[in-house]
N, C-alpha and C positions, 0 to 999 in steps of 0.2 A: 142306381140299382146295386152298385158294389158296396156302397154304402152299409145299404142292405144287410147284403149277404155277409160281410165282415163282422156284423155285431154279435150273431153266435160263437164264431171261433174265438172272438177277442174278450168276452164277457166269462164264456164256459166251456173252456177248450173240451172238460171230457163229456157231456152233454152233446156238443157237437159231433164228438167223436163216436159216441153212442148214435143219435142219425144217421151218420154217413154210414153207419154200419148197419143199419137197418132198411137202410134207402139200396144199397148194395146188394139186397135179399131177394129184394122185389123182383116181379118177374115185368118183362120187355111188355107186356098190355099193362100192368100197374104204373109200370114208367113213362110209357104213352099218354095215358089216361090220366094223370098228374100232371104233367107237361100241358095238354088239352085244357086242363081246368084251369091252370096256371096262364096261360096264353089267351084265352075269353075273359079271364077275370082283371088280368092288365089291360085287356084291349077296352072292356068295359068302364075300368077309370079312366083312361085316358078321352073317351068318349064324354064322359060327364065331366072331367074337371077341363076339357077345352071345348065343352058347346057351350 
């Protein structure tokens, strides 16, 4: 997963930098609600690629 997350800042630091600052905006239900989606849609891979 850190793999992951390292390939924006190491490809396009100010792009990255631009996200984080917009991710920063968001209000506490958008960042809930992102986390949520984020959380079913891992849990949903992890379901199909080890059934």
């Amino acid at each position: 997963m850190l793999v992951l997350e390292g390939l924006l800042p190491f490809l396009s630091p100010p792009q990255w930098r631009a996200l984080f600052a917009q991710a920063a905006k968001l209000t506490d239900g958008q960042l809930r609600f992102l986390g949520l989606t984020a959380l079913v849609v891992g849990c949903a891979i992890l379901l199909v690629a080890f059934d």
